[in-house]
Structure formats: C-alpha cells, structure tokens
C-alpha positions, 0 to 999 in steps of 0.5 A: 576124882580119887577117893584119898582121905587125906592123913591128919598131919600130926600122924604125917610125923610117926611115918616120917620118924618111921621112916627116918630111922628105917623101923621095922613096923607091924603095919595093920591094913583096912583090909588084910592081915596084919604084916612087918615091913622096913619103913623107907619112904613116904610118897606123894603123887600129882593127884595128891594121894600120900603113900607109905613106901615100904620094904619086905624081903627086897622088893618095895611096896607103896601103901596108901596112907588112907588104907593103914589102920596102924603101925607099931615099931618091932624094935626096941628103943623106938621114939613112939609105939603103937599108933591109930593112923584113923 
C-alpha cells in the first residue's frame, strides 16, 4: 500500500494550465531547495499515485504531487501566480 495523498482537485488545474502553456515554474519541494523547471506533463500510475512531469536542462523528471509544497510561474503574463499545492 502507498502512502500518496492524493491533490485536492481544484489544485489539479494550476498543473494542468501549467503544463498546458509549458511555464517555466519555481517548484518548491517538502523537502529540498526550491528549483525552475519547464512544466510538461502530468502523470498517473496504476497505484494512482499523480506525478508532475517536469523538464530541467534536458533531462525529465516526475515529481510526486504529494511532495510539492508550491509552484509559482517565472514569466510574465502567467494566467495565476504563486499557489500553496498543501
């Protein structure tokens, strides 16, 4: 059995219009230092575990959903700004 907590689904959106316009966001972890990445996906696996599929210097990376703390778009002209994913 996984220990994912699931996303509220109102916060699924912010990823998703994330993701859809491809933003550069400054991702803050539980655990780590804050980091910018190119939002590109979003993910779920057959244990239903949800994963924000992200893009730094060419290489890809899944972030569990339950592990970000927030995400705030880098550019200008984004459709939200800083949101709490807790």
């Amino acid at each position: 059995m996984s220990d994912y907590r699931p996303l509220a689904c109102d916060l699924h959106d912010y990823l998703e219009i994330a993701c859809l316009y491809r933003y550069w966001l400054r991702i803050e972890l539980h655990d780590g230092e804050p980091f910018e990445a190119e939002a590109v996906t979003t993910e779920t696996t057959a244990s239903k575990e949800e994963f924000l599929v992200v893009q730094v210097e060419g290489a890809s990376h899944r972030l569990r959903l339950d592990r970000l703390r927030a995400i705030t778009p880098c550019g200008t002209g984004a459709r939200f700004g800083r949101v709490e994913l807790e």
